[in-house]
C-alpha angles and dihedrals in degrees: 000000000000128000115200118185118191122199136152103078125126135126125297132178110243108282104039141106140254130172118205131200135204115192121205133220144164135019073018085159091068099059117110101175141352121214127189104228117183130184135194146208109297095351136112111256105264130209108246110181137326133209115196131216078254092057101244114135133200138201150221105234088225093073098019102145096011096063133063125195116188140141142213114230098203090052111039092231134136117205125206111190117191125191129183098022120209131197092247087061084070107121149103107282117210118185107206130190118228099214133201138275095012090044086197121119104258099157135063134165121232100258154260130235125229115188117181120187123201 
């Protein structure tokens, strides 16, 4: 089992900035990846951006250049740094851990919110 734990929503007016954070606990050994999914009013959950154990990372093409996942090893934490915020970032953000062996995302937290107001 793993716990995930978001914080770090809140409202923001476009432009800014917001750093969000996913800690980790639990069966921690058995996570392969974490992702940052959001979803919005209306709208499907999107994949926003994933850093693997490797340390490779992927993004959406919609914040490409604006967002920045990372972690911090020693303390089982994901970052997700957004900059330059826009109102169509609005939206509920879930960090998730892909897990072996079955490398599918099994886990998700229960959510942050990110409000940004034009």
């Amino acid at each position: 089992q793993v716990r995930l734990v978001e914080s770090g929503g809140g409202l923001v007016q476009a432009g800014g900035s917001l750093r969000l954070s996913c800690a980790a606990s639990g069966s921690i050994f058995s996570i392969n990846a974490m992702g940052w999914y959001r979803q919005a009013p209306g709208k499907q959950r999107e994949l926003v951006a994933i850093i693997t154990s490797g340390g490779s990372t992927r993004y959406a093409d919609s914040v490409k250049g604006r967002f920045t996942i990372s972690r911090d090893n020693a303390k089982n934490t994901v970052y997700l740094q957004i900059k330059s915020l826009k109102p169509e970032d609005t939206a509920l953000y879930y960090c998730a851990a892909q897990v072996m062996p079955t490398m599918r995302y099994d886990y998700w937290g229960q959510g942050t919110q990110v409000t940004v107001s034009s």
